[in-house]
C-alpha positions in Angstrom: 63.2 160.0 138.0 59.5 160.1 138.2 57.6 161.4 135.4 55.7 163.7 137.4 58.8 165.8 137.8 60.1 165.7 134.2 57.4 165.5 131.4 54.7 166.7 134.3 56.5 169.5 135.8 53.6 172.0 135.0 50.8 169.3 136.6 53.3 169.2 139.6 53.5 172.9 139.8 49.8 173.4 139.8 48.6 170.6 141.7 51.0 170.9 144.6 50.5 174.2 145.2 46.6 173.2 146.8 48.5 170.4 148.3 51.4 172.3 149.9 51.6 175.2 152.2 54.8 176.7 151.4 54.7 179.6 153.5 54.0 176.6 156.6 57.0 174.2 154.8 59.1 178.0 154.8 58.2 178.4 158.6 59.2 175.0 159.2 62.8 174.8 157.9 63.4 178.6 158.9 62.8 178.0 162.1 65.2 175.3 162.7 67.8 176.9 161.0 67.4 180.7 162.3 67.6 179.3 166.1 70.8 177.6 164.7 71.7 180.7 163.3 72.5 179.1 160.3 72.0 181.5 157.3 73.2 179.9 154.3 71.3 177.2 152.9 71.3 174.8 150.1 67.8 173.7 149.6 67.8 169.8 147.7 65.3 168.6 145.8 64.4 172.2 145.5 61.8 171.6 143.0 60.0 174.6 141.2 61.5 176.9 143.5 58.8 177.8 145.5 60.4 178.2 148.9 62.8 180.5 147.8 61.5 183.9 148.0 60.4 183.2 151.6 64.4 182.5 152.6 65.6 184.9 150.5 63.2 187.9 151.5 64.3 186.5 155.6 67.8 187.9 154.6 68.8 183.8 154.3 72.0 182.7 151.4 69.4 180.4 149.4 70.5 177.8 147.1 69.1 175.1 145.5 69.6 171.7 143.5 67.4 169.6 141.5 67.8 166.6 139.2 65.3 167.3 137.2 66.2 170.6 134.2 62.3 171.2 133.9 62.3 172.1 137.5 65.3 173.9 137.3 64.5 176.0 134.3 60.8 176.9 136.2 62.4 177.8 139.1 65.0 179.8 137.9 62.0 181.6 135.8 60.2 182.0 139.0 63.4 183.6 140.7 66.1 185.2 138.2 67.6 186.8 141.1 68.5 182.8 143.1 71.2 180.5 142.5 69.4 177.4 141.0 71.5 174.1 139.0 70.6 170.6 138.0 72.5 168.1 140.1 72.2 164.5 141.7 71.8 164.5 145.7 73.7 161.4 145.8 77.1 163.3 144.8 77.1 166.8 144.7 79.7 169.9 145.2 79.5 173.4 145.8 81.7 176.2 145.5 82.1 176.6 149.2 80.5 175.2 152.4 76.8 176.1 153.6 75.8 176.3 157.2 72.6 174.6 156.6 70.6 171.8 153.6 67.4 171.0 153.8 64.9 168.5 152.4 61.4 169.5 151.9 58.3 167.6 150.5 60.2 164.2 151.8 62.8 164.0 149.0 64.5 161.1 150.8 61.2 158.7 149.5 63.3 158.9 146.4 66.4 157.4 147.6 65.6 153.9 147.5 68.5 151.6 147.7 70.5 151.7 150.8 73.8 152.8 149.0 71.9 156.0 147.4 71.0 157.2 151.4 74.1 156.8 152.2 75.8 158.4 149.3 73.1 161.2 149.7 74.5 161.8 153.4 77.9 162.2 152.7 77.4 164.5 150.0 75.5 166.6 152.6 78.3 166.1 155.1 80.9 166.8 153.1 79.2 170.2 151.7 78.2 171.5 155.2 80.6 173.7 157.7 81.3 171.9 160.6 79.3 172.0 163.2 76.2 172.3 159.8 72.4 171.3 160.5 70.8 168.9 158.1 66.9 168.7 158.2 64.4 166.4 156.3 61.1 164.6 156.3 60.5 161.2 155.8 57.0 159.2 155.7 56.8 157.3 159.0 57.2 153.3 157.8 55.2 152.3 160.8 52.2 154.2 160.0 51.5 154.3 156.6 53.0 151.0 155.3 50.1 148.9 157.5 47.6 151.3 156.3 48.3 149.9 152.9 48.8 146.5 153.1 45.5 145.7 151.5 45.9 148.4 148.9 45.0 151.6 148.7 42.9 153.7 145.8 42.8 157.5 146.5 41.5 160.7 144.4 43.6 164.3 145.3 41.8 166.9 143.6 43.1 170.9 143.1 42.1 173.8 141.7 44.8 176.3 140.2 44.4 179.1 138.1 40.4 178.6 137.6 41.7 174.8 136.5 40.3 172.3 138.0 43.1 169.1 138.0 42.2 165.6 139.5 44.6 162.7 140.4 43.4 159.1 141.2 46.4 157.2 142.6 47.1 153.6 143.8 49.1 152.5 146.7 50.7 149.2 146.9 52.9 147.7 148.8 56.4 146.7 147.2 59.2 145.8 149.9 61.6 145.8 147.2 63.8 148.4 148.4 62.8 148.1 152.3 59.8 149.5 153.0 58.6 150.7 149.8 55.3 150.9 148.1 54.1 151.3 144.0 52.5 154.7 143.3 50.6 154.6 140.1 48.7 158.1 139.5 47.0 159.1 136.5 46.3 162.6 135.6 43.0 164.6 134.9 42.2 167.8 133.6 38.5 169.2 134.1 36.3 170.6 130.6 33.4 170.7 131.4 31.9 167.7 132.4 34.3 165.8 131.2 37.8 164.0 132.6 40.5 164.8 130.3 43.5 162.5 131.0 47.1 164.4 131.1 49.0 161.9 131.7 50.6 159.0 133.8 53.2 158.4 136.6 54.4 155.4 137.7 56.8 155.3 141.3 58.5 153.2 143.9 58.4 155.7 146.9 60.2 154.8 150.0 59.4 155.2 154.0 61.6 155.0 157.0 60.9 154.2 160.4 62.4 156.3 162.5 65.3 154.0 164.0 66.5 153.2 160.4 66.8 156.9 160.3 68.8 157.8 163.6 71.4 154.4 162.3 71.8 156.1 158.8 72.8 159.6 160.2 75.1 158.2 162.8 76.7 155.6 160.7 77.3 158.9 158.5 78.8 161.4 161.2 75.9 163.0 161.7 74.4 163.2 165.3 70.7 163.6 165.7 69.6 166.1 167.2 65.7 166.2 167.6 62.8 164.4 165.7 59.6 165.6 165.6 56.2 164.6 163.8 54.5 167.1 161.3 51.5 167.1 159.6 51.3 166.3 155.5 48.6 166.0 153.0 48.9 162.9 152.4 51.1 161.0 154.7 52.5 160.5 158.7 55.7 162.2 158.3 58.7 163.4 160.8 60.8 165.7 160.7 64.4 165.0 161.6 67.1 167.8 162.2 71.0 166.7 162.4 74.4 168.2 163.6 77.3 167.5 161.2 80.1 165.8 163.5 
């Protein structure tokens, strides 16, 4: 697990709510799943719990799972009221069937060995009604992996609570795992003039292109039902929405 989420939950819950709109991630998954009229949801890789009042205030069953217990403990904080517990995507079981899981901020970039996608999938399947939506992002292999290929050095910065946070990050490519890349970020705080370094992360992320996504739902009984692209802070990403066979 990255340490981002673990030892710098609290940098990840400041910074990435500059990054992030979560009231356009909300609108997003809503969408798709209130056309479907599929009202309740498990949301993995829920994180901090930050898109839960907006699904629970739109009457939605909300539900989420993380592997990481900081995140669960801050979310649960955040919403006493939600159903939050620390679990692992790859095999996961609820007490009864949803109608709808979702993937936000492209949680599948974790999964990087082909056995952990699929393992990922048929926990989904197996914890969805039949006839269930599944919807996720993924960064788009074809765009971003040749924008890399040379290396990539890039400073996010964000302001939260009259804090000032800064994040220099390298992008490399890696192609251990298929098409994945080394993210290496260190962590600022601003006093003053002065940088003073938080702390460190160190990640193999992972991007799709968008065929090995259609073969990894249908080899998994899911049928695809639409892909779209959507815009991200900080990469090309798609959108995919699937019908549980």
């Amino acid at each position: 697990m990255s340490n981002l989420y673990s030892d710098l939950a609290e940098v990840y819950e400041a910074m990435y709510h500059t990054f992030i709109n979560y009231l356009d991630e909300y609108e997003t998954y809503s969408q798709i799943l209130e056309e479907a009229s599929k009202k309740s949801v498990l949301e993995l890789g829920c994180g901090t719990g930050n898109l839960c009042k907006y699904f629970q205030e739109a009457g939605f069953q909300y539900q989420g799972i993380d592997f990481s217990p900081q995140m669960i403990d801050m979310a649960q904080k955040k919403n006493p009221q939600a159903r939050f517990s620390v679990g692992d995507m790859r095999e996961f079981q609820l007490g009864e069937r949803v109608s709808g899981i979702f993937m936000a901020g492209r949680t599948i970039s974790y999964l990087l060995r082909n056995p952990d996608v699929n393992a990922t999938l048929s926990s989904v399947w197996t914890n969805l009604h039949p006839g269930g939506l599944f919807c996720f992002d993924f960064i788009d292999a074809n765009q971003f992996m040749p924008s890399i290929a040379s290396g990539k050095t890039i400073r996010h910065e964000a302001r939260y609570q009259n804090t000032d946070f800064i994040r220099d990050s390298t992008w490399k490519i890696g192609l251990e795992n298929g098409m994945d890349f080394k993210w290496d970020s260190i962590y600022y705080r601003r006093v003053g003039e002065e940088l003073v370094k938080i702390g460190t992360d160190n990640s193999t992320i992972r991007t799709f292109t968008k065929d090995e996504i259609e073969i990894f739902l249908q080899i998994n009984q899911f049928k695809l039902i639409k892909m779209f692209p959507r815009a991200s802070y900080a990469f090309p990403t798609y959108v995919a929405v699937a019908e549980k066979n």
